[in-house]
Every structure is written in structure tokens, then in C-alpha cells.
KESE-929880 format. One line per field, with one value per atom (N, C-alpha, C, CB): residue in three letters; x, y, z. Coordinates in steps of 0.001 Angstrom, whole numbers, plus 500000, padded with zeros to 6 digits. Atoms other than C-alpha are relative to their C-alpha. Glycine has a CB too. Example, Ala and Ser with C-alpha at 12.3 -4.5 7.8 and 13.67 -1.06 7.14 Angstrom:
<nodes>
type	(ALA  ALA  ALA  ALA  SER  SER  SER  SER) $
X	(500890  512300  500900  499008  499180  513670  499230  500414) $
Y	(498810  495500  501200  500027  498810  498940  501090  500462) $
Z	(500000  507800  500000  501246  499940  507140  500730  498585) $
</nodes>
This chain:
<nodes>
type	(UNK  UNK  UNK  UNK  UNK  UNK  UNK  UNK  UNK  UNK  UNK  UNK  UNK  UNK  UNK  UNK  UNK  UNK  UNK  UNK  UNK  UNK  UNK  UNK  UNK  UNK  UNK  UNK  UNK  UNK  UNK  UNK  UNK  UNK  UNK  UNK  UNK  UNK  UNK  UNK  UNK  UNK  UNK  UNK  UNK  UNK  UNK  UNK  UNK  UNK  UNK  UNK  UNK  UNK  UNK  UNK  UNK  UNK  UNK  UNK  UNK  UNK  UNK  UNK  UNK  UNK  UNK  UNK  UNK  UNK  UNK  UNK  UNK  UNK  UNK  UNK  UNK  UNK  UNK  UNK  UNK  UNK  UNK  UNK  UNK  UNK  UNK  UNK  UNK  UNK  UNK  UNK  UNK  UNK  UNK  UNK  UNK  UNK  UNK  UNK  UNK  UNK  UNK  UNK  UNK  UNK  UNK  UNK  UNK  UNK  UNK  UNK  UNK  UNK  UNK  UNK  UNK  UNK  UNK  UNK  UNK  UNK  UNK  UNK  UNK  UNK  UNK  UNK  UNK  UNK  UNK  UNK  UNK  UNK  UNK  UNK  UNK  UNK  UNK  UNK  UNK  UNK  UNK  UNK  UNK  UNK  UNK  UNK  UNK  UNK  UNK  UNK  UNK  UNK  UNK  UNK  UNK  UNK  UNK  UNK  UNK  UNK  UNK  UNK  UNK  UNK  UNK  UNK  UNK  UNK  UNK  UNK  UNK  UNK  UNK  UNK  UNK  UNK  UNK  UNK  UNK  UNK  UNK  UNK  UNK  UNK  UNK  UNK  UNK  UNK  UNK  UNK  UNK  UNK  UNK  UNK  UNK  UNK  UNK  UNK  UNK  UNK  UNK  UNK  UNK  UNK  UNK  UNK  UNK  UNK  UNK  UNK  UNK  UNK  UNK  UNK  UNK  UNK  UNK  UNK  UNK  UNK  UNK  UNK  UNK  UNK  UNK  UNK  UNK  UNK  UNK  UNK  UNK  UNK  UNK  UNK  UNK  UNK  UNK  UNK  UNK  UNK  UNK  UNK  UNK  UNK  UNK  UNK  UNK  UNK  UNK  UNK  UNK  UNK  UNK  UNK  UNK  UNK  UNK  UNK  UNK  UNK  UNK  UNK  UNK  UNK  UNK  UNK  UNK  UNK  UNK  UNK  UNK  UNK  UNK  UNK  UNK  UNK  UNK  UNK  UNK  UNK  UNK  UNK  UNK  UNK  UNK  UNK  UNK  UNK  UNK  UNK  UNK  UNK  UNK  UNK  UNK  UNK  UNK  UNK  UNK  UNK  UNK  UNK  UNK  UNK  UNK  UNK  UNK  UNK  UNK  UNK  UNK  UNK  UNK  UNK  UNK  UNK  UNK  UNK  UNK  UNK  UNK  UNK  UNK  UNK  UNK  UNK  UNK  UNK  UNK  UNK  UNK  UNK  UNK  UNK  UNK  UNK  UNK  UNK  UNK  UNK  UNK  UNK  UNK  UNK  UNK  UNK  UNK  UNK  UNK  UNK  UNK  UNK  UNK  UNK  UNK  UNK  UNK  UNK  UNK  UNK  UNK  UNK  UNK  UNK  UNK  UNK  UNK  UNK  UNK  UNK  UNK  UNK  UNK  UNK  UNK  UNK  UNK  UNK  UNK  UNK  UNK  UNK  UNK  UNK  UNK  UNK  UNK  UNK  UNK  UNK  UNK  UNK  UNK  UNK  UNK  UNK  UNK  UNK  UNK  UNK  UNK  UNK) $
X	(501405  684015  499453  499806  500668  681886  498432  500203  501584  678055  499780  499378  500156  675954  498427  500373  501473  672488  499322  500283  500630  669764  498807  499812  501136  666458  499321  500267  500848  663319  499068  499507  501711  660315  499727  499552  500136  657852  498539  500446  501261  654524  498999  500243  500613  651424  498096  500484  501908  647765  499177  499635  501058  645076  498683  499689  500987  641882  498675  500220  500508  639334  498592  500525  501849  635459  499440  499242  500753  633353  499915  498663  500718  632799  498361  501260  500903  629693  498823  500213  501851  625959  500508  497865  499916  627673  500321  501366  499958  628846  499400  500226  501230  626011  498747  499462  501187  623821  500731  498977  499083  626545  499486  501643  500247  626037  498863  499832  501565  622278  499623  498914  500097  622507  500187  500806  499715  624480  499478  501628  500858  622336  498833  499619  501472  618987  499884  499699  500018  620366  499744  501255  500505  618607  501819  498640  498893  621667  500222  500304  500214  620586  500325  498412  500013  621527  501621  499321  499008  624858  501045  499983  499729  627786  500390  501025  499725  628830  499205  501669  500266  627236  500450  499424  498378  629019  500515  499837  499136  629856  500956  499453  499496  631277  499553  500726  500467  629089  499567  499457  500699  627630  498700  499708  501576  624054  499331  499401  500521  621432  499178  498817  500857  619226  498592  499916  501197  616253  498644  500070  501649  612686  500492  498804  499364  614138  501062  500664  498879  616045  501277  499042  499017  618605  501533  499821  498815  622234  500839  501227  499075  624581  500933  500233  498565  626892  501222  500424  498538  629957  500417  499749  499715  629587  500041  499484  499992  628777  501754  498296  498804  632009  501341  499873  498987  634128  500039  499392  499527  633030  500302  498652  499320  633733  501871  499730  498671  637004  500927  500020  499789  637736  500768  498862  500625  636674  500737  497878  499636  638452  501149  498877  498858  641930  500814  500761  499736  643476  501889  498548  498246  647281  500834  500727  498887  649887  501471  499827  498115  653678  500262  501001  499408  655852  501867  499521  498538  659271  500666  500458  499213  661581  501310  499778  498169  665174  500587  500474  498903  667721  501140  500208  498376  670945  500489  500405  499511  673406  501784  499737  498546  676867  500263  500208  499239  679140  501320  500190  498684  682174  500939  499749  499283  685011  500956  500312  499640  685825  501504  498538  498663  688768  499450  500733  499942  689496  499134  500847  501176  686605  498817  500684  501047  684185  499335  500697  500787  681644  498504  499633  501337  678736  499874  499980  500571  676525  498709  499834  500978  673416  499102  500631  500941  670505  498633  499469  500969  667919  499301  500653  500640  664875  498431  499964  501513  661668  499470  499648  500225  659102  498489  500199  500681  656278  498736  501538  501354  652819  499530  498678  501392  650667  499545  500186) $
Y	(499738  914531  500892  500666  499071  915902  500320  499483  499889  917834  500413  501118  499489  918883  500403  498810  499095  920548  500103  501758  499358  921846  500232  498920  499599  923419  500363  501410  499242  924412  500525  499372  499556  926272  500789  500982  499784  926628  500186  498475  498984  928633  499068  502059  500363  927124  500407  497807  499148  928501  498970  502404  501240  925903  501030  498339  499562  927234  498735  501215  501094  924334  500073  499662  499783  923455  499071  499126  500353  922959  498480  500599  501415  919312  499881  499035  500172  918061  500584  500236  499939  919514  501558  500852  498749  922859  499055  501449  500895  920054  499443  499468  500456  918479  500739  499307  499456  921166  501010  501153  499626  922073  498978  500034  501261  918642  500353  498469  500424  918641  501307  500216  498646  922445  499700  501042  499890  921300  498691  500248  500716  918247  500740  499089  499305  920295  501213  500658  498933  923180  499701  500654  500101  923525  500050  501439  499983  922650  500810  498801  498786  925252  501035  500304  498713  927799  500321  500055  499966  929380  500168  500729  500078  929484  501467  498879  498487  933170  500538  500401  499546  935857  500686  500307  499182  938365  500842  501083  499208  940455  499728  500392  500728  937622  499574  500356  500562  937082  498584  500537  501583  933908  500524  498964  499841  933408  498549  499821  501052  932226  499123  500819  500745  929672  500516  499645  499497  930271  499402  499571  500505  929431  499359  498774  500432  928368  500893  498797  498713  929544  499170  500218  500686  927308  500656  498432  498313  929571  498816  501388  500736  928273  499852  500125  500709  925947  500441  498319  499508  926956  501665  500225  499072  930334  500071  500676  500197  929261  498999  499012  500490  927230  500664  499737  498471  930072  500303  501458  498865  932036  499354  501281  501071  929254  500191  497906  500321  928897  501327  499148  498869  932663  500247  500547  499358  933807  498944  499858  500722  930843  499017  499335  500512  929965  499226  501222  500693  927588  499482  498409  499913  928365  498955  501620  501266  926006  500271  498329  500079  926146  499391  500829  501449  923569  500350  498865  500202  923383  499067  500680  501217  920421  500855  499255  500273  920097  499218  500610  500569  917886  500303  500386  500016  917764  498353  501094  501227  914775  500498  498886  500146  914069  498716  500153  501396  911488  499954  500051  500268  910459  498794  499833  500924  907810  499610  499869  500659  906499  499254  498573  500443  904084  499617  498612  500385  902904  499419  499397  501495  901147  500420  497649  500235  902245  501667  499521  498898  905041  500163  500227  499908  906205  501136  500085  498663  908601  500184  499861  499750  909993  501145  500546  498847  911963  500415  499549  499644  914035  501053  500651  499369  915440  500313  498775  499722  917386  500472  500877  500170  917616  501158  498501  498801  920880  500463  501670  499459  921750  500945  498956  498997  924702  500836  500941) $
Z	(499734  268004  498882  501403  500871  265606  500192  498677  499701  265990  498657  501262  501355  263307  500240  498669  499751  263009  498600  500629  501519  260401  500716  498388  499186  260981  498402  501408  500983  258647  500487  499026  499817  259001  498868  501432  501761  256322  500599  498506  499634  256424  498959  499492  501391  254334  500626  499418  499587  253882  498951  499248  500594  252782  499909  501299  499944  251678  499585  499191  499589  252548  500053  501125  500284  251664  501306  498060  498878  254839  500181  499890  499815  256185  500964  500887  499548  257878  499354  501030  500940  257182  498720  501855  501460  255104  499056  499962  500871  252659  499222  500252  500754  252201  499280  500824  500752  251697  498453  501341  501151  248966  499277  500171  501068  247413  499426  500591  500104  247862  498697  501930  500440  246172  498880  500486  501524  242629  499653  499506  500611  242582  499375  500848  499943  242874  498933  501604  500871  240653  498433  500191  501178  237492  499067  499743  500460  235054  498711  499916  501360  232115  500665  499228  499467  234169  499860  501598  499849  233945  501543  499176  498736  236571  500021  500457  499944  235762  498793  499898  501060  234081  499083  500119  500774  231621  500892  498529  498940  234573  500765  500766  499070  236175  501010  500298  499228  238789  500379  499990  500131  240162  499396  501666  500046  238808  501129  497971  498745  241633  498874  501560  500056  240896  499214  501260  500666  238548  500735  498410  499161  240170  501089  499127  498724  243445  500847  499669  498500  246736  500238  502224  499338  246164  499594  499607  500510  246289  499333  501713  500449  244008  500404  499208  498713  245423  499854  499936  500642  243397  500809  497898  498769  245097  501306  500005  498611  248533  500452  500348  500333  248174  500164  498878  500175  247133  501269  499070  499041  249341  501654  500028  498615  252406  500322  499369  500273  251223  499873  498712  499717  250933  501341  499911  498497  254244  501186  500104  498870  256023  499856  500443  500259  255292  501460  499336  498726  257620  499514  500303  500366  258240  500809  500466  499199  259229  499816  499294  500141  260574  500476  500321  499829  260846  500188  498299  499893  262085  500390  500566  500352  261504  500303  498317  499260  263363  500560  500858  500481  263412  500865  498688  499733  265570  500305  501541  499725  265818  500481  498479  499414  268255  499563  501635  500744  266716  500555  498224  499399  268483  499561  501357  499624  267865  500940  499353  498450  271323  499532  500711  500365  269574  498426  501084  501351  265936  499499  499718  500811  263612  501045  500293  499001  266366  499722  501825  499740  265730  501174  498627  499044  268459  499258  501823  500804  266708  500582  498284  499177  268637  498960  501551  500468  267022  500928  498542  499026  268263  498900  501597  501219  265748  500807  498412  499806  266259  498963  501000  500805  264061  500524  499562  499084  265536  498579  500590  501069  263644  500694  499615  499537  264784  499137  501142) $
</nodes>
């Protein structure tokens, strides 16, 4: 008779740009943005939008993706019983889970 085993767990952090209407008004934002304008200034900052209220998308973006990391763990395991009952004859049984939250 023989058993056998293994296990993982593994941590992971996604940092992810809004779906639905924040998206679009991202799109609608680096369409609409005057394109002479820069995306940082020498300080590094974003620069807004010149003659308009429209915030630059590249920062609204950022700062989505910042502010809202979306973590995930996962653990994967693995055991198997293997027996030879008589000669030339193996039974081998597995059993695996596979766990997100």
C-alpha cells in the first residue's frame, strides 16, 4: 500500500481598472482630453485638463487601482491511495481540491 499527498497555497493581489459606467467615463475622459496637454508635470503630478472639467483619466485610473486591490487565495491539494491487491494489478484512487477566496 502506498499514500501520498502535496498541498499549495499561494497569495496574489491584482490591482484592477473599474468596469461598467467608471470605465466609460475613463474612455469618454482620454477621448475628450485635449492631447497637447501633458500626463505629468515636472513635479510629477498628473496635469488636469486645460479649459475643461474633465479629470484626467490616467489619474482617475491610478488612483482606482490604488485604493482597491482585489486579493486572492488559493489552495490546491492532492492526496492519492494505491494498492496492489495481487500481481500486474494496480488500484490507485485520488482525491484533489482546488479552493479560491
Amino acid at each position: 500500500m502506498e499514500v501520498g499527498e502535496n498541498i499549495s497555497i499561494a497569495k496574489s493581489t491584482q490591482y484592477l481598472v473599474g468596469e461598467g459606467a467608471t470605465s466609460r467615463v475613463d474612455l469618454l475622459s482620454a477621448l475628450s482630453m485635449d492631447p497637447t496637454v501633458p500626463l505629468l508635470d515636472s513635479a510629477g503630478n498628473y496635469v488636469p485638463a486645460r479649459y475643461s472639467d474633465i479629470q484626467n483619466p490616467i489619474a482617475s485610473i491610478n488612483n482606482i487601482s490604488k485604493n482597491h486591490p482585489y486579493n486572492n487565495w488559493s489552495v490546491v491539494g492532492a492526496t492519492y491511495l494505491q494498492i496492489k491487491p495481487v500481481k500486474g494489478l494496480i488500484l490507485k484512487s485520488n482525491l484533489s481540491i482546488d479552493l479560491n477566496f
